[in-house]
mmCIF file of the N, C-alpha and C atoms, coordinates in Angstrom:
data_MODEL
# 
_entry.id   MODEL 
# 
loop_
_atom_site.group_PDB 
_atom_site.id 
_atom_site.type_symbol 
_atom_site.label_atom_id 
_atom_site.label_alt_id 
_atom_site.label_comp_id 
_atom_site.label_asym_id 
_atom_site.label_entity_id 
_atom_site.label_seq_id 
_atom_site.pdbx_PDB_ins_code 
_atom_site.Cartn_x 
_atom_site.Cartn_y 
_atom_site.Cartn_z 
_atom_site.occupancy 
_atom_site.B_iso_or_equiv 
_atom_site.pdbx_formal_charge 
_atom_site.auth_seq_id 
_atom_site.auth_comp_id 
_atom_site.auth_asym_id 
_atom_site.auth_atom_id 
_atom_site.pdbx_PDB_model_num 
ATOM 1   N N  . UNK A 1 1  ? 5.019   -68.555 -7.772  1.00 0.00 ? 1  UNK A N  1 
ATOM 2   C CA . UNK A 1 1  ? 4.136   -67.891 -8.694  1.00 0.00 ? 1  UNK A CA 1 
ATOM 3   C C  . UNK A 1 1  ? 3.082   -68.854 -9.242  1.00 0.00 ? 1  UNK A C  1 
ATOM 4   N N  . UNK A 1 2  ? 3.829   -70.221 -9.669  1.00 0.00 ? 2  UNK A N  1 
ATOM 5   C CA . UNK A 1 2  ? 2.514   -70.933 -10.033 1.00 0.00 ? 2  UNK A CA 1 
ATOM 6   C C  . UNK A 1 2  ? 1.586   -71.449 -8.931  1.00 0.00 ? 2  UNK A C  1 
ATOM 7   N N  . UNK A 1 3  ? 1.804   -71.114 -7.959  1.00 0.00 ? 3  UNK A N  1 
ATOM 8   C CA . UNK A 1 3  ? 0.136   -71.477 -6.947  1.00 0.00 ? 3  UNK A CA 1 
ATOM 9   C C  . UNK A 1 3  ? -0.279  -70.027 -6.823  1.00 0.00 ? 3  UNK A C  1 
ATOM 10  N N  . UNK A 1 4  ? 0.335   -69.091 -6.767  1.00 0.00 ? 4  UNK A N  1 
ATOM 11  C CA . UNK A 1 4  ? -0.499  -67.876 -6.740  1.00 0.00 ? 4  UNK A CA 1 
ATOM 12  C C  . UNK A 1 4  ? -1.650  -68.028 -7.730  1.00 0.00 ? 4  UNK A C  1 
ATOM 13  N N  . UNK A 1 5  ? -1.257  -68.224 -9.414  1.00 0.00 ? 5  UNK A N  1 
ATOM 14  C CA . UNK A 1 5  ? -1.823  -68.389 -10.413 1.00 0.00 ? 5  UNK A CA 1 
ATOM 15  C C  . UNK A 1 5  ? -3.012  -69.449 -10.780 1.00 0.00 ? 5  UNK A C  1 
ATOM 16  N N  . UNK A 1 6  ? -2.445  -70.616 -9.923  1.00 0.00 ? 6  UNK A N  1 
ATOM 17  C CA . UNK A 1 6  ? -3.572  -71.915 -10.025 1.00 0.00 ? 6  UNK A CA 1 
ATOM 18  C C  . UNK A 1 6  ? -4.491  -71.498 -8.352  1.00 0.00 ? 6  UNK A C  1 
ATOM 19  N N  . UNK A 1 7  ? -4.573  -70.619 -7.348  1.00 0.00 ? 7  UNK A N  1 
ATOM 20  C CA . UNK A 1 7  ? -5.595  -70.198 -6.338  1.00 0.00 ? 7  UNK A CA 1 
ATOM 21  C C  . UNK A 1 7  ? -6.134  -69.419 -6.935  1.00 0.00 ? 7  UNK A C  1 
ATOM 22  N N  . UNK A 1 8  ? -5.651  -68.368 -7.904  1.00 0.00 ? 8  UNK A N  1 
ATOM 23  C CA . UNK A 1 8  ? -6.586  -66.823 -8.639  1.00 0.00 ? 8  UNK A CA 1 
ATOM 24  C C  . UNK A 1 8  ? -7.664  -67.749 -9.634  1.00 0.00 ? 8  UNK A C  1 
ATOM 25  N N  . UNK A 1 9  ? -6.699  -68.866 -10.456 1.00 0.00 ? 9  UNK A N  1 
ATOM 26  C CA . UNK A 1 9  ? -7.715  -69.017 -11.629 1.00 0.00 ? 9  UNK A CA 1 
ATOM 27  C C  . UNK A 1 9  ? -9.195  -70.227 -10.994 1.00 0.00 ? 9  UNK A C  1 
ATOM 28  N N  . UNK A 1 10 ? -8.676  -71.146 -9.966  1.00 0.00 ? 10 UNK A N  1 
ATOM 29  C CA . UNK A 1 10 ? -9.815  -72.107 -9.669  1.00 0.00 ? 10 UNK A CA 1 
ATOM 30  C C  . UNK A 1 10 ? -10.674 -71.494 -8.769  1.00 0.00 ? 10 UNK A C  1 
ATOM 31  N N  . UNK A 1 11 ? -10.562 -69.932 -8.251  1.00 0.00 ? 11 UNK A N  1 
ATOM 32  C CA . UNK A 1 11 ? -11.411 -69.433 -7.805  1.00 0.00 ? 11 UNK A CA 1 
ATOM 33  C C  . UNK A 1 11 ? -12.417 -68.828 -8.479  1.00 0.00 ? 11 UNK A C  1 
ATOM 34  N N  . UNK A 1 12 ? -11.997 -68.464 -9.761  1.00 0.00 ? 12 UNK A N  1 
ATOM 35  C CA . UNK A 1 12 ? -12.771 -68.049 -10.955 1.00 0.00 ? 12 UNK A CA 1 
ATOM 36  C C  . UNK A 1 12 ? -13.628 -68.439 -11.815 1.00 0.00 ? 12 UNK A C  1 
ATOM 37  N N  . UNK A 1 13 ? -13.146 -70.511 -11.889 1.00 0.00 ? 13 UNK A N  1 
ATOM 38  C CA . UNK A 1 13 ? -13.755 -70.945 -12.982 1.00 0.00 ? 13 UNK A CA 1 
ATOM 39  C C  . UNK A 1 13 ? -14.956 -71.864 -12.382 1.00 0.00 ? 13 UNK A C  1 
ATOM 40  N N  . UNK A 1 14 ? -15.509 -72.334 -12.928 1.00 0.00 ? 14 UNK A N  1 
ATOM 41  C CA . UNK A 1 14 ? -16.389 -73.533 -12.879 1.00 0.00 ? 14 UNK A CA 1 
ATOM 42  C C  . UNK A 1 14 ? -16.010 -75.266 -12.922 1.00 0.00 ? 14 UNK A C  1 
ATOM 43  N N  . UNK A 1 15 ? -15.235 -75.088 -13.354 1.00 0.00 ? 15 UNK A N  1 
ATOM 44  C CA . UNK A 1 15 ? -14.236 -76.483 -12.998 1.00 0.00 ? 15 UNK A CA 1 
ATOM 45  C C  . UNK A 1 15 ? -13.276 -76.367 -12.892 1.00 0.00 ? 15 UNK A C  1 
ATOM 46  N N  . UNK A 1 16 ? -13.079 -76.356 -11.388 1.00 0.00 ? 16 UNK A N  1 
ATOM 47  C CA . UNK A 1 16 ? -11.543 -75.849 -11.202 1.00 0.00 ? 16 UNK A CA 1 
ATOM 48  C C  . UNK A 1 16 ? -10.812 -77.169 -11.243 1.00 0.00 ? 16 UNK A C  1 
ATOM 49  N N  . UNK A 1 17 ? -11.219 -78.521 -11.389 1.00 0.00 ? 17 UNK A N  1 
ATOM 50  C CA . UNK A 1 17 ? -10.458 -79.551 -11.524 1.00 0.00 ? 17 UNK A CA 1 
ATOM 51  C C  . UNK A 1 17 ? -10.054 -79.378 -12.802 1.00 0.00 ? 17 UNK A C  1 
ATOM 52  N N  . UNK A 1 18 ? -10.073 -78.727 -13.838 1.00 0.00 ? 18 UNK A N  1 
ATOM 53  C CA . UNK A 1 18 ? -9.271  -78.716 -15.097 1.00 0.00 ? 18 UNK A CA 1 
ATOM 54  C C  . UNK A 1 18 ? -8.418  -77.297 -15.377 1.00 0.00 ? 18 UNK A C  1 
ATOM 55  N N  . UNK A 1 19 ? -8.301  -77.068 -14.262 1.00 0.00 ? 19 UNK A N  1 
ATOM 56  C CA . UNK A 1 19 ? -7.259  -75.908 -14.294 1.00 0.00 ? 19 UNK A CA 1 
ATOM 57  C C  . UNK A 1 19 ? -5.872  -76.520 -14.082 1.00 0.00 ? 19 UNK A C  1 
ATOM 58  N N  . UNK A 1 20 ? -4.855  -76.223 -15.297 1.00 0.00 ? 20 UNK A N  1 
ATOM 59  C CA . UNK A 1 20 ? -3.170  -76.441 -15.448 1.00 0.00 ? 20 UNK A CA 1 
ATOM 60  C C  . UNK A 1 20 ? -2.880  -76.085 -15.136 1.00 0.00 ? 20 UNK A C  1 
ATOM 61  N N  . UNK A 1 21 ? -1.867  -75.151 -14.539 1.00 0.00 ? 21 UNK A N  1 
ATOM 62  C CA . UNK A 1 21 ? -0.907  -74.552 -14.672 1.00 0.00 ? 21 UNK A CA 1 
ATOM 63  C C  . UNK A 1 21 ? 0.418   -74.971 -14.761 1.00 0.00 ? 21 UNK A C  1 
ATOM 64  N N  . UNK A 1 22 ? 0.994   -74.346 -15.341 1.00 0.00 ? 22 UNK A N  1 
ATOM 65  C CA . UNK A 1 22 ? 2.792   -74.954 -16.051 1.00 0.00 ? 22 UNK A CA 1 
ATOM 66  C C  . UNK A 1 22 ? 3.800   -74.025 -16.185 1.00 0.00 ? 22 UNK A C  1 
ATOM 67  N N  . UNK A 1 23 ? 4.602   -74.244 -14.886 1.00 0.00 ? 23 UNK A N  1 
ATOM 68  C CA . UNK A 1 23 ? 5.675   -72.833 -14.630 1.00 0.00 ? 23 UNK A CA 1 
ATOM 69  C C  . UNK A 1 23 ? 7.033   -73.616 -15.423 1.00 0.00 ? 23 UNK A C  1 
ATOM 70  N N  . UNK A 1 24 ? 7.666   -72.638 -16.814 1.00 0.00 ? 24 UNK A N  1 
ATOM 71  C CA . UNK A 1 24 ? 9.197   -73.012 -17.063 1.00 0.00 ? 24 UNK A CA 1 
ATOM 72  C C  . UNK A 1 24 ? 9.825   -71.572 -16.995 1.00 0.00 ? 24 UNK A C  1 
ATOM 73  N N  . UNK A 1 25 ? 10.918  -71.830 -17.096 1.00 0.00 ? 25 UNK A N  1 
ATOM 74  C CA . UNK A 1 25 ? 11.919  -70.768 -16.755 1.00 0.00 ? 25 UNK A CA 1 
ATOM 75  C C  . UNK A 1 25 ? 13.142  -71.066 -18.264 1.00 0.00 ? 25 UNK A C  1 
ATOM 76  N N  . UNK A 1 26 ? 13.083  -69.690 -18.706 1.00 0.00 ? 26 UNK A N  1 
ATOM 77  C CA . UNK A 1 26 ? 13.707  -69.486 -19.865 1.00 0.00 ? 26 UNK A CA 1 
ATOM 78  C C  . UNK A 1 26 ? 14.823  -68.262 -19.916 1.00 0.00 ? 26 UNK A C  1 
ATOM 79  N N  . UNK A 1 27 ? 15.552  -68.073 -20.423 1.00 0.00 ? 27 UNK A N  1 
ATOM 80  C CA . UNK A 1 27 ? 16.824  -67.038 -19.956 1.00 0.00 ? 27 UNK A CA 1 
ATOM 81  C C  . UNK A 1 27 ? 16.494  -65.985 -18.119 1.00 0.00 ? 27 UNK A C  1 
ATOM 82  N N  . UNK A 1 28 ? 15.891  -65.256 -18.929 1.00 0.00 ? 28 UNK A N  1 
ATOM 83  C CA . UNK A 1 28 ? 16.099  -64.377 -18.080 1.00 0.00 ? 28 UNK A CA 1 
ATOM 84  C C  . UNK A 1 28 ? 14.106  -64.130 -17.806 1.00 0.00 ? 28 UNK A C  1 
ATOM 85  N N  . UNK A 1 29 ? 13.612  -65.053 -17.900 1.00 0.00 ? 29 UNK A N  1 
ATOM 86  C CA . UNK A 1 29 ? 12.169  -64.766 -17.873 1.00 0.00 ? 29 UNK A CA 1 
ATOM 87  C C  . UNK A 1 29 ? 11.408  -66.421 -17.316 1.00 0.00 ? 29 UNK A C  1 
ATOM 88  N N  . UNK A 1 30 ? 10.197  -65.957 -16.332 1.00 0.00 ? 30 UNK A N  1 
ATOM 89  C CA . UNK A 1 30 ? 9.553   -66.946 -15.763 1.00 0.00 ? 30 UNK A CA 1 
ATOM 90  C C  . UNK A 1 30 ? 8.260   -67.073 -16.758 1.00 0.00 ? 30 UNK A C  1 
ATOM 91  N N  . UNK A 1 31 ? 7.781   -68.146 -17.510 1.00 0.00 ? 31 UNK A N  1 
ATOM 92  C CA . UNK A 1 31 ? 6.861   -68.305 -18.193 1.00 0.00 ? 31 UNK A CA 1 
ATOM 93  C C  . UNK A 1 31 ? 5.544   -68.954 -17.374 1.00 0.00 ? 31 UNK A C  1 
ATOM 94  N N  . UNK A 1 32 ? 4.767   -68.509 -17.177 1.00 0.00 ? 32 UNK A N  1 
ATOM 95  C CA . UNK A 1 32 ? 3.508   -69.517 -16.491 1.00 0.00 ? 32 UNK A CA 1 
ATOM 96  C C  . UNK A 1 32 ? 2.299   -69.438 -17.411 1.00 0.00 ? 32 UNK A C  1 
ATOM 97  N N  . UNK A 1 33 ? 1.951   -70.667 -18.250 1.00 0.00 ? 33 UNK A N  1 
ATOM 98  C CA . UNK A 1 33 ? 0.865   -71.549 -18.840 1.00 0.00 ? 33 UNK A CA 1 
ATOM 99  C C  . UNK A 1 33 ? -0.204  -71.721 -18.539 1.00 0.00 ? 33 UNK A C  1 
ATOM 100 N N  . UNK A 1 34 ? -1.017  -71.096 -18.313 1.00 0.00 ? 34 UNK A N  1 
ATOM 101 C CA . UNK A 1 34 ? -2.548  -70.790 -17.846 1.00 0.00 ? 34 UNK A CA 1 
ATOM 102 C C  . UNK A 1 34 ? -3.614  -72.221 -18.255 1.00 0.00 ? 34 UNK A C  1 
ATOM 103 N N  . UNK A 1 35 ? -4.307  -73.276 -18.410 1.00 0.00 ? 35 UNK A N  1 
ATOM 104 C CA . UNK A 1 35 ? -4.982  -74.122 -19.239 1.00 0.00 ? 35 UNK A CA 1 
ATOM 105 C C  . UNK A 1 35 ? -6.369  -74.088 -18.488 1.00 0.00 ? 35 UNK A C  1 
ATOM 106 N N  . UNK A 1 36 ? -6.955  -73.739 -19.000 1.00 0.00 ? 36 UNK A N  1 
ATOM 107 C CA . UNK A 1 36 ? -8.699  -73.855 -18.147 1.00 0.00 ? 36 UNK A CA 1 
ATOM 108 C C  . UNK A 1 36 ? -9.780  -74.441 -18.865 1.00 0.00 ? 36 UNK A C  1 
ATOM 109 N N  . UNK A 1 37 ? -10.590 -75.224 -18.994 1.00 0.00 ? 37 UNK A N  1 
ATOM 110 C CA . UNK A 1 37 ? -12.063 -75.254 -19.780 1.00 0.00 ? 37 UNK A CA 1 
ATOM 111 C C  . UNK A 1 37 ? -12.194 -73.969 -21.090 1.00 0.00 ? 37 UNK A C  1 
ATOM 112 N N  . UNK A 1 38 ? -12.740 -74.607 -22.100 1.00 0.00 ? 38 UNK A N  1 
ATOM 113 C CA . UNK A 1 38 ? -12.883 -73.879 -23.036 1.00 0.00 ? 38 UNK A CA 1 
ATOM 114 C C  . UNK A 1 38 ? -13.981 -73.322 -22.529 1.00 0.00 ? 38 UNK A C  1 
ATOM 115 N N  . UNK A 1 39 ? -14.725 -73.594 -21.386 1.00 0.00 ? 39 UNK A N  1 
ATOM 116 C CA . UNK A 1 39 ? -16.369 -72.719 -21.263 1.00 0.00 ? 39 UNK A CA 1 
ATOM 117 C C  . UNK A 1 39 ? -15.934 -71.740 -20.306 1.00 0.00 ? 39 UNK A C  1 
ATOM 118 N N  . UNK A 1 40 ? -14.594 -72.143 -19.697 1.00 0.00 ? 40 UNK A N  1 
ATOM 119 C CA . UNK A 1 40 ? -14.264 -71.215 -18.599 1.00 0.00 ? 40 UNK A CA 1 
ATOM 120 C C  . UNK A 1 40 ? -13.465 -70.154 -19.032 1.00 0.00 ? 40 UNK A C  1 
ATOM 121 N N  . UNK A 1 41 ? -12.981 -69.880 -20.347 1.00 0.00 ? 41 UNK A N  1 
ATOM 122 C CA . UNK A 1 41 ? -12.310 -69.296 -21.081 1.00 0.00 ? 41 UNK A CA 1 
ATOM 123 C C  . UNK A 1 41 ? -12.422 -67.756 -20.796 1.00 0.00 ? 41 UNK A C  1 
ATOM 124 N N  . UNK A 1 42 ? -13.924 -67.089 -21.264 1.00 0.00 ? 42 UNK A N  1 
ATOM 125 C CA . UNK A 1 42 ? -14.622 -66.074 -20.796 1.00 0.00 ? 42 UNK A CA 1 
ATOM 126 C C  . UNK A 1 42 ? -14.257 -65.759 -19.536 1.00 0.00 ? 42 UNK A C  1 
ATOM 127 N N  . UNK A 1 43 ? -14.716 -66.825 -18.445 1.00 0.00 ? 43 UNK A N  1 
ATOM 128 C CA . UNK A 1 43 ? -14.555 -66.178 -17.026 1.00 0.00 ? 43 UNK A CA 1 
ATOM 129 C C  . UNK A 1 43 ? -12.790 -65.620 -16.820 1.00 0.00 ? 43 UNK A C  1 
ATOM 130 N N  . UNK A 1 44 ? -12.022 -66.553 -17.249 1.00 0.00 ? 44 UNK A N  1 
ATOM 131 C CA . UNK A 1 44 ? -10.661 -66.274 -16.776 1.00 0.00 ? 44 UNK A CA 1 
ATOM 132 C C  . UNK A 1 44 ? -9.978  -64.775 -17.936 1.00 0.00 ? 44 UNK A C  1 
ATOM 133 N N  . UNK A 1 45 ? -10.378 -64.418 -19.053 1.00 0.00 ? 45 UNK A N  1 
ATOM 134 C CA . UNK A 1 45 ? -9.941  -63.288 -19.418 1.00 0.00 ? 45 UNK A CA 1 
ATOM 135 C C  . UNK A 1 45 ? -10.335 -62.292 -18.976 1.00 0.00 ? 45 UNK A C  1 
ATOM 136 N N  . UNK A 1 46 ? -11.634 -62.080 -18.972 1.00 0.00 ? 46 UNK A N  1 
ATOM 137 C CA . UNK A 1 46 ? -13.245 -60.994 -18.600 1.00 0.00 ? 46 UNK A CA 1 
ATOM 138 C C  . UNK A 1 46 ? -13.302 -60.423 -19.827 1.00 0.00 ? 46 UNK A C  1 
ATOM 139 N N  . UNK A 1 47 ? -14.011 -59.124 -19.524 1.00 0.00 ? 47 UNK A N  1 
ATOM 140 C CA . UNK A 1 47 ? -14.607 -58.252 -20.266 1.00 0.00 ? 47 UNK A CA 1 
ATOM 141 C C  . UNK A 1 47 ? -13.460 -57.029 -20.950 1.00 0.00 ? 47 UNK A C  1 
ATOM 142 N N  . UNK A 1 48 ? -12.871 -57.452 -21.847 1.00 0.00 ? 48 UNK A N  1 
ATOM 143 C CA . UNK A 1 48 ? -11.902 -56.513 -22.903 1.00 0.00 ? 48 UNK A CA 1 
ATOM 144 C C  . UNK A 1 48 ? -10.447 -56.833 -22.256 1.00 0.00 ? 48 UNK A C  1 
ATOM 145 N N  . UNK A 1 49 ? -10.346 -58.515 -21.543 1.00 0.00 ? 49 UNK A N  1 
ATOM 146 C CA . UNK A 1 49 ? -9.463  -58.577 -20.684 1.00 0.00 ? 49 UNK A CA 1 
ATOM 147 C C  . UNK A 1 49 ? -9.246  -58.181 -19.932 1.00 0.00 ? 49 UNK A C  1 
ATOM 148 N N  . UNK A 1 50 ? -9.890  -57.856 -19.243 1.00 0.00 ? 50 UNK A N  1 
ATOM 149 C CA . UNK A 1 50 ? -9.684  -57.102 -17.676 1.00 0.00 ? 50 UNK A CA 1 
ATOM 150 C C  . UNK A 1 50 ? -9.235  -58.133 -16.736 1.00 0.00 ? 50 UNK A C  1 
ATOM 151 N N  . UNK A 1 51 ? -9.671  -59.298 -15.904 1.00 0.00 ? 51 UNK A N  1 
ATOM 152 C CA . UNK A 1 51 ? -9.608  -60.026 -15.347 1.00 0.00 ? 51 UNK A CA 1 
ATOM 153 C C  . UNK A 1 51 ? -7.821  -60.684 -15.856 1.00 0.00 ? 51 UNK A C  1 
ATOM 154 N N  . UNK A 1 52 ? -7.378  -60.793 -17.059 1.00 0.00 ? 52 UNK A N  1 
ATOM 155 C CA . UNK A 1 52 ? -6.576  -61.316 -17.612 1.00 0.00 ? 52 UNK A CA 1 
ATOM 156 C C  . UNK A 1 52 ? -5.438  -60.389 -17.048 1.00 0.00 ? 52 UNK A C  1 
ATOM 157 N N  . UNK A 1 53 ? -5.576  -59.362 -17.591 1.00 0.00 ? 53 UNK A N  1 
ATOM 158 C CA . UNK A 1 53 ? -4.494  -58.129 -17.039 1.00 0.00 ? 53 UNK A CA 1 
ATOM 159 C C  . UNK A 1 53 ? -4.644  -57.757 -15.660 1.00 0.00 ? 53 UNK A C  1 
ATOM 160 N N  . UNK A 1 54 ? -5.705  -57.703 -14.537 1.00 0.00 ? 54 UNK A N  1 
ATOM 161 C CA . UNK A 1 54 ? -5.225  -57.842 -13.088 1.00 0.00 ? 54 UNK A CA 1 
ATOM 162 C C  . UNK A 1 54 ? -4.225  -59.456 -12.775 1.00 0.00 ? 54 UNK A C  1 
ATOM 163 N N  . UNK A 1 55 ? -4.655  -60.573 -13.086 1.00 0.00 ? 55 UNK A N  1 
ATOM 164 C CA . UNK A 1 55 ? -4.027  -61.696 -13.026 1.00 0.00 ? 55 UNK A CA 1 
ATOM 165 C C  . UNK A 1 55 ? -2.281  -61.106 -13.370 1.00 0.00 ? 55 UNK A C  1 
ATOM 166 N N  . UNK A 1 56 ? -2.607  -60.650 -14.214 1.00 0.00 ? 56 UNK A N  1 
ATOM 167 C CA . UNK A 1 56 ? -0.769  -60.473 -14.489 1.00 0.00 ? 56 UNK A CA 1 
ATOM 168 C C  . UNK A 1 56 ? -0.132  -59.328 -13.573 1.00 0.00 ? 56 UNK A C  1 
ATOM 169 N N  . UNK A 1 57 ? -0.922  -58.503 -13.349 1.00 0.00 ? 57 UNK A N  1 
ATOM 170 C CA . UNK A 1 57 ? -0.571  -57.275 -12.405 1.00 0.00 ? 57 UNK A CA 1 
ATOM 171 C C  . UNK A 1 57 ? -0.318  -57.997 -10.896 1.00 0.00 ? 57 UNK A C  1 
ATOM 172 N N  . UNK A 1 58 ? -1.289  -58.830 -10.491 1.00 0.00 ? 58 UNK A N  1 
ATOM 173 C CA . UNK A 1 58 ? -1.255  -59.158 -9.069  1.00 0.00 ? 58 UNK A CA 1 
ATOM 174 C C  . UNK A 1 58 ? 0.472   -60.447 -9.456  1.00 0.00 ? 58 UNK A C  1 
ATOM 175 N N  . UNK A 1 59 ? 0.519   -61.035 -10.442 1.00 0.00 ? 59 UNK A N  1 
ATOM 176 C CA . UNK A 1 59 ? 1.735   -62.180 -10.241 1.00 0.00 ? 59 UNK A CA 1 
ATOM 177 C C  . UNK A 1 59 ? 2.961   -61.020 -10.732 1.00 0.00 ? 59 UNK A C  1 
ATOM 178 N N  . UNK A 1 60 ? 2.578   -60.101 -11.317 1.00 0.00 ? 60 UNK A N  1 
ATOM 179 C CA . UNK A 1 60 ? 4.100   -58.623 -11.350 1.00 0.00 ? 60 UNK A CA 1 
ATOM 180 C C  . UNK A 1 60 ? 4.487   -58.472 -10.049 1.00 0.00 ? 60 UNK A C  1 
ATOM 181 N N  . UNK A 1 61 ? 3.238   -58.067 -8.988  1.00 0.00 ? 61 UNK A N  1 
ATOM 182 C CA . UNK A 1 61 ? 3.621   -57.208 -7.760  1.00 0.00 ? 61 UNK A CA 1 
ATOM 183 C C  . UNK A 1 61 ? 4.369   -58.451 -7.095  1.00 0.00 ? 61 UNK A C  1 
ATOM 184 N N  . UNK A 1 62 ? 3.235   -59.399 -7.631  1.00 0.00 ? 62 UNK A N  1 
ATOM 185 C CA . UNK A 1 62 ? 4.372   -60.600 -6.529  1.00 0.00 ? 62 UNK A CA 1 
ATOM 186 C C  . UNK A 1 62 ? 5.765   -61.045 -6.461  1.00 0.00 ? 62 UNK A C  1 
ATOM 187 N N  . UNK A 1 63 ? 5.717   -60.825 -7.931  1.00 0.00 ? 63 UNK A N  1 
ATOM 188 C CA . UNK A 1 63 ? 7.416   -61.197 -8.458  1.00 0.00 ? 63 UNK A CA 1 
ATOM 189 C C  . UNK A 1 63 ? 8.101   -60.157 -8.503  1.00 0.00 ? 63 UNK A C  1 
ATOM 190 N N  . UNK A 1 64 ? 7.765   -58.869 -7.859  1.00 0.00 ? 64 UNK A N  1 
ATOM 191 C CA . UNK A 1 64 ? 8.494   -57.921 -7.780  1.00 0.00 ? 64 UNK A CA 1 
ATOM 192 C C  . UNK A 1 64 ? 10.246  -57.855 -7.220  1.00 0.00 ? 64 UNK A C  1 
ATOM 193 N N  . UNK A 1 65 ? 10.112  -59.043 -6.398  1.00 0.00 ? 65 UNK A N  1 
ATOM 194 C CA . UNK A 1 65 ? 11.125  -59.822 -5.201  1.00 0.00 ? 65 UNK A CA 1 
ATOM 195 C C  . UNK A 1 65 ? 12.622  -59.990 -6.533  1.00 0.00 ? 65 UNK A C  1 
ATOM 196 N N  . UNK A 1 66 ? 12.044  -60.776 -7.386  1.00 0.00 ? 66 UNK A N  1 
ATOM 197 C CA . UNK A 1 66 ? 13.073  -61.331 -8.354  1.00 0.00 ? 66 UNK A CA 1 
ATOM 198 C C  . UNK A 1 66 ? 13.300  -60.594 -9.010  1.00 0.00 ? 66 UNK A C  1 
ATOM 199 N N  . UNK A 1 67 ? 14.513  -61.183 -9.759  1.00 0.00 ? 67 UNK A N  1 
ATOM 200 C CA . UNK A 1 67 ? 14.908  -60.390 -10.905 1.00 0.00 ? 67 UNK A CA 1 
ATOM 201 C C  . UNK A 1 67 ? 14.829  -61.102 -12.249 1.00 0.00 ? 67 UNK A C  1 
ATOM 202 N N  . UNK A 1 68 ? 13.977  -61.658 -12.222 1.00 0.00 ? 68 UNK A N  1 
ATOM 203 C CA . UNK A 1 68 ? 13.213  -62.481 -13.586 1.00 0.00 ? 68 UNK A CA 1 
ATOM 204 C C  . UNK A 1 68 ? 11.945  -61.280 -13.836 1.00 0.00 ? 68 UNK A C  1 
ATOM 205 N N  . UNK A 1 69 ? 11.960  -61.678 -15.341 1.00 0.00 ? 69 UNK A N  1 
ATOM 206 C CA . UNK A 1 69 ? 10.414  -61.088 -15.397 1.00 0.00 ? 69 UNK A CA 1 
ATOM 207 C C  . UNK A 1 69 ? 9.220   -62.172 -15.459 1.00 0.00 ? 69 UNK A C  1 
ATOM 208 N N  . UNK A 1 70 ? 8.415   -62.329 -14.922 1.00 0.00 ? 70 UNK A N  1 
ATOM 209 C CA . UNK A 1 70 ? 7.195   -62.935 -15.281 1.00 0.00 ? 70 UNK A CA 1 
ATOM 210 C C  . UNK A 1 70 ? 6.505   -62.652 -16.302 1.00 0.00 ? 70 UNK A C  1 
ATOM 211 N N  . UNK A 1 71 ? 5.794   -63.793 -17.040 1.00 0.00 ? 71 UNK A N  1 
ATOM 212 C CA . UNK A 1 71 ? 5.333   -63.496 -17.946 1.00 0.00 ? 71 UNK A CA 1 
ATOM 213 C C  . UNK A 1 71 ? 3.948   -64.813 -18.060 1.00 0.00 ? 71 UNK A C  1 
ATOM 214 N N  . UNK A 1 72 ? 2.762   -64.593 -18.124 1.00 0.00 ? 72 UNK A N  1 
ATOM 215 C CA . UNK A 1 72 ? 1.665   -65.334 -17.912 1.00 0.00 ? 72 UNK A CA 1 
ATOM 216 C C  . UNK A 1 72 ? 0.809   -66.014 -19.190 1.00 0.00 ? 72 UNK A C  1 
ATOM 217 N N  . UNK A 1 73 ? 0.505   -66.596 -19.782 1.00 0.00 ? 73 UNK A N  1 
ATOM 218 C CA . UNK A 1 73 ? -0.046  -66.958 -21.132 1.00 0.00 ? 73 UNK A CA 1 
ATOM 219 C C  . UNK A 1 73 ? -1.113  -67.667 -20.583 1.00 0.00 ? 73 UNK A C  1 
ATOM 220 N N  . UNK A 1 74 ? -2.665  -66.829 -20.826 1.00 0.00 ? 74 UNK A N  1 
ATOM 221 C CA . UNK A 1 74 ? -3.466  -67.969 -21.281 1.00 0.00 ? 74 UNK A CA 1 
ATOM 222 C C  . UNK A 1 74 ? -3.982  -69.222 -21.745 1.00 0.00 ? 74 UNK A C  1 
ATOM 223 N N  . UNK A 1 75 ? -4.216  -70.106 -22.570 1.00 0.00 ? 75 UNK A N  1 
ATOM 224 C CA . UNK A 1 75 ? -4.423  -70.810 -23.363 1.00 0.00 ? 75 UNK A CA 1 
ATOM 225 C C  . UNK A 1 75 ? -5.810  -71.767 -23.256 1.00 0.00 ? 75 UNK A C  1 
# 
């Protein structure tokens, strides 16, 4: 899940050399840590979050496999 997440977001931003990503795993749930440019901020949520909520839809379908839930955080 976290390279799905770090190919979606450095395709998006403008410096994709400062794109994080940071996968932990907590009970029963996969956490992945989003970190991008504060200028790239805009590009990676979109417009009323749109872009933000396909990102999580496309790493749902992916993790559909497991029986963890995914769960994606910005920052």
């Amino acid at each position: 899940m976290k390279e799905l997440v770090e190919v979606i977001a450095k395709a998006l931003v403008e410096n994709p050399d400062e794109v994080e990503v940071i996968e932990t795993e907590k009970d029963k749930a996969i956490v992945i840590e989003l970190h991008v440019a504060q200028s790239d901020m805009g590009k990676v949520i979109g417009k009323k979050g749109r872009i933000a909520k396909a990102i999580r839809s496309v790493v749902k379908a992916a993790s559909s496999q497991e029986e963890k839930k995914v769960i994606v955080d910005i920052l």
